[in-house]
C-alpha positions in Angstrom: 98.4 106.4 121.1 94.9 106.4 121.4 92.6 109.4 121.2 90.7 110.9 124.6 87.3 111.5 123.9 84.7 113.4 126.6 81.5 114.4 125.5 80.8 117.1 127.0 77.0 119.1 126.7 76.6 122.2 128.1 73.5 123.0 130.6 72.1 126.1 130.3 70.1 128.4 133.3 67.0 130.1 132.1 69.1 133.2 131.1 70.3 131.0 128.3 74.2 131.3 130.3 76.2 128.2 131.1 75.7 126.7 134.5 77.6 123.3 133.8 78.4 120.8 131.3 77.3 117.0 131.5 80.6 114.6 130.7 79.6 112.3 128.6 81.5 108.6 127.0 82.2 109.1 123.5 84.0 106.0 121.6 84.7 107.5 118.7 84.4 111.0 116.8 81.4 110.8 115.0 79.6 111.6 118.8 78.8 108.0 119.4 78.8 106.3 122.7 78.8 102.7 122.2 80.0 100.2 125.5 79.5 96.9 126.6 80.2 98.1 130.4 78.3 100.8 131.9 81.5 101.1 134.5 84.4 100.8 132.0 82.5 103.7 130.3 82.2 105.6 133.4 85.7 105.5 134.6 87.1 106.5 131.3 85.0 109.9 131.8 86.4 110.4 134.8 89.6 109.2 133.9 89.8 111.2 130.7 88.2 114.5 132.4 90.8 114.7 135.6 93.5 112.9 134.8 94.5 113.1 131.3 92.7 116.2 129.7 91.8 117.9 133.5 88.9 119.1 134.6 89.6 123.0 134.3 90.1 122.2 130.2 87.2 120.7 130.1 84.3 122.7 132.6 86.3 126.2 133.0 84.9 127.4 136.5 81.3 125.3 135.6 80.4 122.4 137.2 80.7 119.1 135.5 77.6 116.6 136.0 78.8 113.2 135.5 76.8 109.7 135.1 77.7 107.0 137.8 76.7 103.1 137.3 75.1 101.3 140.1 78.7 99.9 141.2 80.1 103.7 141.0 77.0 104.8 143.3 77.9 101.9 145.6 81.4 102.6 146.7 82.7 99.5 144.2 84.8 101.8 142.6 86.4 104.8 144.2 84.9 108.3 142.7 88.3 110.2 142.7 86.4 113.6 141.5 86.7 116.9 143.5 83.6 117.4 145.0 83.0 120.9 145.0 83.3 120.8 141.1 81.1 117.4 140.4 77.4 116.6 140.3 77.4 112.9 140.5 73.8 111.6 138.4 71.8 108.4 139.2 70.6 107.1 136.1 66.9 106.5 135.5 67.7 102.5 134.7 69.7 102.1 138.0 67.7 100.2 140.6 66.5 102.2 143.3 66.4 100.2 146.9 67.5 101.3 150.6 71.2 99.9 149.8 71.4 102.8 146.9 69.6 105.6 148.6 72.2 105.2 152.0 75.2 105.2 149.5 73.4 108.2 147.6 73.1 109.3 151.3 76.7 108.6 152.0 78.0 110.1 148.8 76.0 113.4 149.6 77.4 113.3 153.1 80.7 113.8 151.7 80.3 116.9 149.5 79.1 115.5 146.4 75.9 117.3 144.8 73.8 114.6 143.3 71.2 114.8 140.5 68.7 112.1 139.6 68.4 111.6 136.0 65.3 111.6 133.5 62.8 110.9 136.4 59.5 110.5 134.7 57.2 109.2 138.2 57.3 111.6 141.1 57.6 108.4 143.1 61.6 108.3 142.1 62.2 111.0 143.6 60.6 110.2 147.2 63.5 108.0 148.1 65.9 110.8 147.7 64.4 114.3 148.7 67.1 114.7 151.4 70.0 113.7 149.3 69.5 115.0 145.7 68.6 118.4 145.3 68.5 118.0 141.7 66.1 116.8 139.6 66.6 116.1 135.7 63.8 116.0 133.5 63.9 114.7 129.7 60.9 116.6 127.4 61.5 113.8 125.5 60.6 110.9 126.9 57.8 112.9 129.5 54.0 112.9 128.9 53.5 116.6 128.2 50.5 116.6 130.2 52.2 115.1 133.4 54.8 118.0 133.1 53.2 120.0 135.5 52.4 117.7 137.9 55.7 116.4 138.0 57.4 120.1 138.1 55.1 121.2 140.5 55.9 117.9 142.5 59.8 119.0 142.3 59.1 122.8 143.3 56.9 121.5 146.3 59.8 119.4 147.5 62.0 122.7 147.1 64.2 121.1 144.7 65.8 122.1 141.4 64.7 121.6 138.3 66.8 120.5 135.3 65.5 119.8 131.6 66.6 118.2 128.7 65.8 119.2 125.1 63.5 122.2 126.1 63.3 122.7 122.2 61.2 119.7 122.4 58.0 121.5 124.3 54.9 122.2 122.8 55.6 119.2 119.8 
């Protein structure tokens, strides 16, 4: 028998207190995610998080923000996640056109909280003002000194604002 692995990174609110975990593939213990298929990945998560480990294990009363692939977005593959417990990400390399922002649209539509992920251009986020109240930024890989034109841009939208690697401010 194989072993299940979920990554699984906690999110923290700016009390420093858990407000969800991001479920991430893991292929092996040594906290590596390496795939060939960005949707074989994805459904293991899910797979893995409700099915075989559950998602009360994994979360506790959090919510659990999950990465979807294009297809996953797209209705290709069914999303069977309770909605009231999931925040369902678009990934920063997933093509944004009018066929993803109506199923992004659709997917909102039926109870699922949505979050775009690492948006760097305030222009990503246009699209999907009325569908993802969530925005994820990545200190990382943002110019420090479009920051605060791109939190501003967030707050002005009335949308939340996500970060990863806050450590990373300031370096």
């Amino acid at each position: 028998m194989s072993e299940l692995l979920v990554g699984r990174q906690p999110i923290f609110n700016r009390s420093m207190e858990v407000y969800a975990y991001e479920l991430l593939y893991r292929s092996d213990q040594n906290n590596q995610a390496v795939f060939n298929d960005g949707d074989q990945a994805t459904m293991q998560v899910i797979l893995n998080s409700l099915v075989e480990i559950g998602l009360e294990n994994i979360v506790g009363d959090s919510w659990a923000f999950i990465n979807l692939t294009r297809n996953f977005l797209l209705g290709k593959y069914p999303i069977p996640l309770p909605a009231n417990r999931v925040v369902l990400e678009v990934l920063e390399d997933v093509k944004s056109d009018c066929e993803l922002v109506k199923a992004v649209g659709d997917l909102r539509n039926a109870g699922f909280m949505i979050a775009l992920d690492d948006v760097s251009d305030l222009n990503r986020i246009n699209p999907f003002c009325d569908f993802s109240p969530i925005i994820k930024l990545d200190l990382m890989q943002i110019d420090p000194f479009v920051l605060p034109e791109i939190a501003a841009g967030v707050k002005a939208r009335g949308l939340r604002l996500l970060v990863h690697n806050p450590e990373h401010v300031g370096q």
